[in-house]
C-alpha positions in Angstrom: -34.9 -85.5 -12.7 -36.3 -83.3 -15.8 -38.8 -81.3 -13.8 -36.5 -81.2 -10.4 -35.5 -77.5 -10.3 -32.1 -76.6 -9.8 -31.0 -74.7 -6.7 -29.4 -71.3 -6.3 -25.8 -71.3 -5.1 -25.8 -70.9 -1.7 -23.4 -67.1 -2.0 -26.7 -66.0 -4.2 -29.1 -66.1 -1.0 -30.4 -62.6 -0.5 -28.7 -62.8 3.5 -25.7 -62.9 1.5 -26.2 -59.1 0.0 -26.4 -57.3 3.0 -23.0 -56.1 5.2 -22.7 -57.4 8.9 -22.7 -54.2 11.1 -19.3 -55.9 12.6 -18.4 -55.5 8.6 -19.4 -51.6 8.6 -17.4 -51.3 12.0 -14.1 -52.6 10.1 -15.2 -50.3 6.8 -15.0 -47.4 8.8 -12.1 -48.4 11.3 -10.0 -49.2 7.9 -10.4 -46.4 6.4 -9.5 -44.1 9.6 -6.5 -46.4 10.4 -5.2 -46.0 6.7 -5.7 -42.7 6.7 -3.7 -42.2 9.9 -1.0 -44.4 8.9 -0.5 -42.9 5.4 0.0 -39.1 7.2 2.2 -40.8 9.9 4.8 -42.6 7.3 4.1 -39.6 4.3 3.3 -36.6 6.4 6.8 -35.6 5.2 6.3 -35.8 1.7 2.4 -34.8 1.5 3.1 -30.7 1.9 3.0 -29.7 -1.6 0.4 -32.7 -2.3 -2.2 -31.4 0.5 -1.0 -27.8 -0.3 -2.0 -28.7 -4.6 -5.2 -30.1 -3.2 -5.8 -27.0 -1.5 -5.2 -24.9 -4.4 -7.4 -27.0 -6.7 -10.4 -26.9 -4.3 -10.3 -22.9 -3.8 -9.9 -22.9 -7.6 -12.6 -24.7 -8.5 -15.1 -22.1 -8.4 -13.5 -19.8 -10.8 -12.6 -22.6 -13.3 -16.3 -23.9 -13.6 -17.2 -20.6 -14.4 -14.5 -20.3 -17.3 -15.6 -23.5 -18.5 -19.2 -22.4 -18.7 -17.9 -19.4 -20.8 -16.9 -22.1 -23.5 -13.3 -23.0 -22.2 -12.7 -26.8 -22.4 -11.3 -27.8 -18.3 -8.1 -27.9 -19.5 -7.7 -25.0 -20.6 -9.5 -23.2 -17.8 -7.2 -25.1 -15.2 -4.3 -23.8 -17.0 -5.7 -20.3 -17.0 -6.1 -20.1 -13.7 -2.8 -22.0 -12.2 -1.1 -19.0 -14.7 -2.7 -16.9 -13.0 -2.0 -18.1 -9.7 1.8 -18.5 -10.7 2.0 -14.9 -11.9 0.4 -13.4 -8.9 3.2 -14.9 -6.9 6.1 -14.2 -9.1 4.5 -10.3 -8.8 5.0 -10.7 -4.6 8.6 -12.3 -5.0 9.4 -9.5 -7.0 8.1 -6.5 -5.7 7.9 -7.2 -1.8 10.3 -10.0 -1.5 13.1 -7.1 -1.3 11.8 -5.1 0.7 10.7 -7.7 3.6 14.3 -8.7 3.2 15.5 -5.0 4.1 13.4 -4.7 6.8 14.5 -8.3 8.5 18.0 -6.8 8.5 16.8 -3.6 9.7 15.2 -5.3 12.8 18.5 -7.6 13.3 20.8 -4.0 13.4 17.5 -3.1 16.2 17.7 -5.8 18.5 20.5 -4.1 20.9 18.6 -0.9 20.5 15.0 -2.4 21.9 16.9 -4.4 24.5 18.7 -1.0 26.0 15.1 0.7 25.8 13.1 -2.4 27.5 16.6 -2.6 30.0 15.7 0.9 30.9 12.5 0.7 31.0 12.1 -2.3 33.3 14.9 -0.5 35.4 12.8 2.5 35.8 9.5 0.6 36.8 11.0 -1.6 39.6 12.8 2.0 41.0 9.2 3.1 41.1 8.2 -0.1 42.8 11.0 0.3 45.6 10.1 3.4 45.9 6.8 2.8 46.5 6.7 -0.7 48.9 10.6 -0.2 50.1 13.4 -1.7 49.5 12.4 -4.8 51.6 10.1 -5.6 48.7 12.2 -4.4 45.9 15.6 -4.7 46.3 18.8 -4.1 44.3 19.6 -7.2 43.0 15.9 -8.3 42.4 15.7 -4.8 40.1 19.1 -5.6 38.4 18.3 -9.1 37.6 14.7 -8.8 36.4 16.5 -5.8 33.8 19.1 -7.7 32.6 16.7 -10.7 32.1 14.5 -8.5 30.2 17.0 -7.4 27.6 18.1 -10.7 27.5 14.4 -12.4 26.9 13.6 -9.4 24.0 16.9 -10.3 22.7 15.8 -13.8 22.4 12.6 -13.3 20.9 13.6 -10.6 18.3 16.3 -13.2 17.2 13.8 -16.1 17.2 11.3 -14.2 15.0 13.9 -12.8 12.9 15.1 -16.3 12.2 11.5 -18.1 11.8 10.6 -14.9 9.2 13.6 -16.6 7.2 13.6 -19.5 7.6 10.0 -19.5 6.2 11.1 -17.5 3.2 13.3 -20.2 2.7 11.2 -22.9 2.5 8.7 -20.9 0.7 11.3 -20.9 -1.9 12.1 -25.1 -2.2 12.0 -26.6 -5.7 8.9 -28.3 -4.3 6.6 -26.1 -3.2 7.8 -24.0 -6.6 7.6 -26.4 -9.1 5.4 -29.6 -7.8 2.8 -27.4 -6.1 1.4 -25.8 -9.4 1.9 -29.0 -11.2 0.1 -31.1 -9.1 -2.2 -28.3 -8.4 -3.2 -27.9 -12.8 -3.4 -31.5 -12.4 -5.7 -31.7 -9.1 -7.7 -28.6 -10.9 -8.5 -30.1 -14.3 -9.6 -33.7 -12.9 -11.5 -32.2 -10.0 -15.1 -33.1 -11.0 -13.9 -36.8 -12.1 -12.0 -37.5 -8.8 -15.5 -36.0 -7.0 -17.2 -38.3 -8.7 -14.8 -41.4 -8.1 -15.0 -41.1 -4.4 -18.8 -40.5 -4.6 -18.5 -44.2 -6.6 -16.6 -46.1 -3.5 -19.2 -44.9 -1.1 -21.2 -47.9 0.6 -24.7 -47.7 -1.3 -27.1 -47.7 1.6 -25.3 -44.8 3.0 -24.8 -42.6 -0.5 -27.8 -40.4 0.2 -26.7 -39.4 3.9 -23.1 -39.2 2.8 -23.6 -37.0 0.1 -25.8 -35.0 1.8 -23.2 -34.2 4.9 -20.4 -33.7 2.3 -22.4 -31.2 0.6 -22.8 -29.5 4.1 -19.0 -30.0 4.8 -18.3 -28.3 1.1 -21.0 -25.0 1.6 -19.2 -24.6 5.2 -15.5 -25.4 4.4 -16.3 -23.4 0.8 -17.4 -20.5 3.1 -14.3 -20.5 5.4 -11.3 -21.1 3.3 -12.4 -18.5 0.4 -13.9 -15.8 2.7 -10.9 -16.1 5.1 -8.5 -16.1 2.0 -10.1 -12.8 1.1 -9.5 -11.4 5.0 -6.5 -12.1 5.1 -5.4 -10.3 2.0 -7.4 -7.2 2.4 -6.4 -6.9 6.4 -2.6 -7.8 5.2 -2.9 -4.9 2.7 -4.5 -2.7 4.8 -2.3 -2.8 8.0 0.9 -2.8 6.2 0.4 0.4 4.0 -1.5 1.8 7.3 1.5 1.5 9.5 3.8 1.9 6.6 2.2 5.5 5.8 2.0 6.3 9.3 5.7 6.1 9.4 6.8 2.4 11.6 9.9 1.4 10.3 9.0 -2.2 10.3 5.7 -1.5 9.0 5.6 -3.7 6.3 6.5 -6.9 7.8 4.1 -6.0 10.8 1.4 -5.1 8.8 1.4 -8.0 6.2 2.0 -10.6 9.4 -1.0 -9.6 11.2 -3.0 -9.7 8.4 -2.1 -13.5 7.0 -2.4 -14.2 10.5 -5.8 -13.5 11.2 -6.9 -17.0 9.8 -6.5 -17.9 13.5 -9.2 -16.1 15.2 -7.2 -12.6 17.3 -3.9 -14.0 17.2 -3.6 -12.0 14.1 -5.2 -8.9 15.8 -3.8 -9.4 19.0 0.0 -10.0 17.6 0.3 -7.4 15.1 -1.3 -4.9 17.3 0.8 -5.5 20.7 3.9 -5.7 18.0 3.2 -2.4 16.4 2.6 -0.6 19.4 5.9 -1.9 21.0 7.4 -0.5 17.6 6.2 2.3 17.8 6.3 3.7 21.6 10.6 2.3 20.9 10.7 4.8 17.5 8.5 7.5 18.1 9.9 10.2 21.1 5.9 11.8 21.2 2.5 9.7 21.6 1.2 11.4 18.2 2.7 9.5 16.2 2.0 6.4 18.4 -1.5 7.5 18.0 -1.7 7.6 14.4 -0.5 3.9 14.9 -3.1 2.9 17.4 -5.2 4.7 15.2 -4.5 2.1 12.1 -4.6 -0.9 14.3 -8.5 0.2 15.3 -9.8 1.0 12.1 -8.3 -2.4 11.3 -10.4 -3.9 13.4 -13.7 -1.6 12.5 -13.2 -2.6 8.6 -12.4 -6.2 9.6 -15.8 -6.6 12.4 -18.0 -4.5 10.5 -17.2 -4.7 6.9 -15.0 -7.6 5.5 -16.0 -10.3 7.6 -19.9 -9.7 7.5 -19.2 -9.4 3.9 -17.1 -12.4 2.7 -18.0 -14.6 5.5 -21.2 -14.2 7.8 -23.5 -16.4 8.9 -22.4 -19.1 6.5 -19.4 -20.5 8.8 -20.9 -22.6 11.4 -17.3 -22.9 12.9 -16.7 -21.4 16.5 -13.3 -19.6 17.1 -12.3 -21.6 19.9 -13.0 -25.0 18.2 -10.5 -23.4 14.7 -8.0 -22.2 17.2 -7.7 -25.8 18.9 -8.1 -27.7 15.5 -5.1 -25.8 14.0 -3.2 -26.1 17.1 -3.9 -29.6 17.4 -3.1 -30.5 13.5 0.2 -28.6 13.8 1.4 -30.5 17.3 0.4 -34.2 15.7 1.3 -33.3 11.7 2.6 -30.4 11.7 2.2 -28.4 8.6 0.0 -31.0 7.0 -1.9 -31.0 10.0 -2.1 -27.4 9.9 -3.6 -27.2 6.5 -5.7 -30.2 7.4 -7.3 -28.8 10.2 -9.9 -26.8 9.1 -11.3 -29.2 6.7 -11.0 -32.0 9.5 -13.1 -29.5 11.8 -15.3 -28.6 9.6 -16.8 -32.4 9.0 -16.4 -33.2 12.5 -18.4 -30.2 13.3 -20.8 -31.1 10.2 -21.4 -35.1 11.5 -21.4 -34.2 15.3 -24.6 -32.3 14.5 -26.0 -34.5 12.4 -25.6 -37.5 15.1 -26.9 -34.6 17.7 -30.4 -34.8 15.3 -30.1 -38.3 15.4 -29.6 -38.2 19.2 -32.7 -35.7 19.4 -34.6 -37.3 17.3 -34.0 -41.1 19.2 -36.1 -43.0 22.0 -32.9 -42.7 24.0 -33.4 -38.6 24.3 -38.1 -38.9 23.8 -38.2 -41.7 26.4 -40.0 -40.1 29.5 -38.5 -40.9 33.2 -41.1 -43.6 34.8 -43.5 -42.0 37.1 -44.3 -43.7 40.4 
């Protein structure tokens, strides 16, 4: 009929706009399946991917500021990936030979430190015997536990010898040389676009919380990644021209180990320090030199507790040492290195929405509701 009016479709019913929370369930299930398939079948392929990504999001800073200054972003990515290539080319050639020098000096001392720890470990269980009797501490206990000790040093010098070069050596594949920086300019100039195209898949009704928590995620992670970049340099140069000018042969590669290290909260401090100490009571025949080197490893940690890390990082990382250590642990064991450098960011927004839900949780009838009295 003229006047009959026509119907909607049924698909154009307003029930028909809103998600099913079994819908939002498979959203968010999808997306953390694909994400865990795609690091389980690429994981080997993604280092210099995650590593560009990296690199483009500690860049960033510095390249918004040169394209404020009148730089177009192209130009200001490639400014600063030049940059970034030349500083490296600087290490390769200036302290690239002399690491390699001192990895062959340690190999010619490994049967030195293993007579010294031999003796040494010889000389403590002869105190023990002495001591308790040699119903306690026998012969062959004290002969055994020295030649094991020589044995295990020997061992461990060897092993560290070989993972220092082994890591050189795949610092220096054609990938992580030439895609890296590539991907990395490429990563760098797009940045702001591919913000904003994630920002565009978000599910609207959530876009406001989202964005919120990711802007949390980016002033903590932001916090972390350049403040700890900026420890670990000064600390690396600090220690290695301390124990360098305070006369440890292997100073250098001590020195700049404990310092790129300290990204994992004391296991730089605590390995470069027992390390250099070792060194140095095996070198040194008096304790004043050893001294001068226990003096270095100190004022290491004075500058680093009371001066760099107040200073570059503070208050504004709201992420515990114990929850960094197991998150970088834990990426390494299920990813390895991919896991490794995707730790901290994966920590950082689990530590970021755990707190928001804890509000949430707060904030519910489920926490308010009061116990029934009677």
């Amino acid at each position: 009929m003229g006047d009959e009016r026509e119907r909607p479709p049924p698909d154009s019913s307003p029930a028909a706009t809103h998600a099913t929370r079994v819908q939002r369930i498979g959203l968010f299930a999808g997306v953390l399946a694909a994400g865990a398939l795609a690091l389980a079948l690429f994981g080997s392929v993604l280092t210099p991917f995650v590593a560009a990504a990296v690199l483009a999001y500690a860049l960033d800073p510095p390249t918004t500021q040169l394209t404020r200054l009148g730089l177009s972003r192209g130009a200001a990515a490639t400014a600063m990936m030049l940059a970034l290539v030349a500083g490296v080319l600087l290490f390769a050639l200036l302290l690239y030979p002399l690491l390699l020098l001192q990895i062959k000096l340690l190999a010619t001392r490994i049967p030195q430190y293993a007579f010294l720890l031999q003796g040494w470990a010889s000389e403590q269980l002869t105190h023990l015997q002495d001591s308790f009797g040699s119903d306690v501490v026998n012969d062959k206990l004290r002969d055994l536990v020295s030649s094991q000790a020589a044995t295990m040093l020997s061992v461990l010098l060897s092993t560290v010898t070989g993972v220092v070069s082994s890591g050189f050596a795949i610092f220096n594949l054609l990938t992580l040389m030439i895609v890296t920086p590539v991907v990395g300019f490429y990563f760098l100039r797009d940045w702001p676009k591919l913000i904003a195209m994630v920002a565009s898949w978000v599910p609207r009704r959530y876009a406001g919380v989202i964005a919120a928590q990711g802007r949390e995620v980016d002033r903590i992670l932001s916090a972390w990644v350049r403040g700890q970049a900026m420890c670990c340099l000064i600390l690396a140069f600090f220690y290695a021209s301390g124990l360098t000018g305070a006369g440890l042969d292997l100073g250098l590669i001590v020195g700049l180990s404990a310092g790129l290290l300290s990204f994992i909260p004391y296991v730089g401090s605590v390995t470069g320090g027992v390390t250099a100490i070792g060194l140095a009571l095996a070198q040194f025949p008096d304790w004043r030199n050893v001294g001068v080197v226990i003096g270095v490893l100190i004022a290491g940690q004075i500058l680093e507790g009371y001066v760099i890390y107040p200073r570059f990082l503070g208050d504004r990382v709201e992420l515990p040492a114990v929850w960094v250590i197991f998150a970088l642990f834990a990426g390494g064991a299920a990813f390895g290195f991919v896991g490794v450098m995707l730790a901290v960011p994966v920590a950082a927004t689990i530590g970021v929405l755990a707190r928001f839900w804890l509000r949430r949780y707060i904030a519910s009838p489920l926490y308010l509701e009061a116990a029934d009295e009677g």
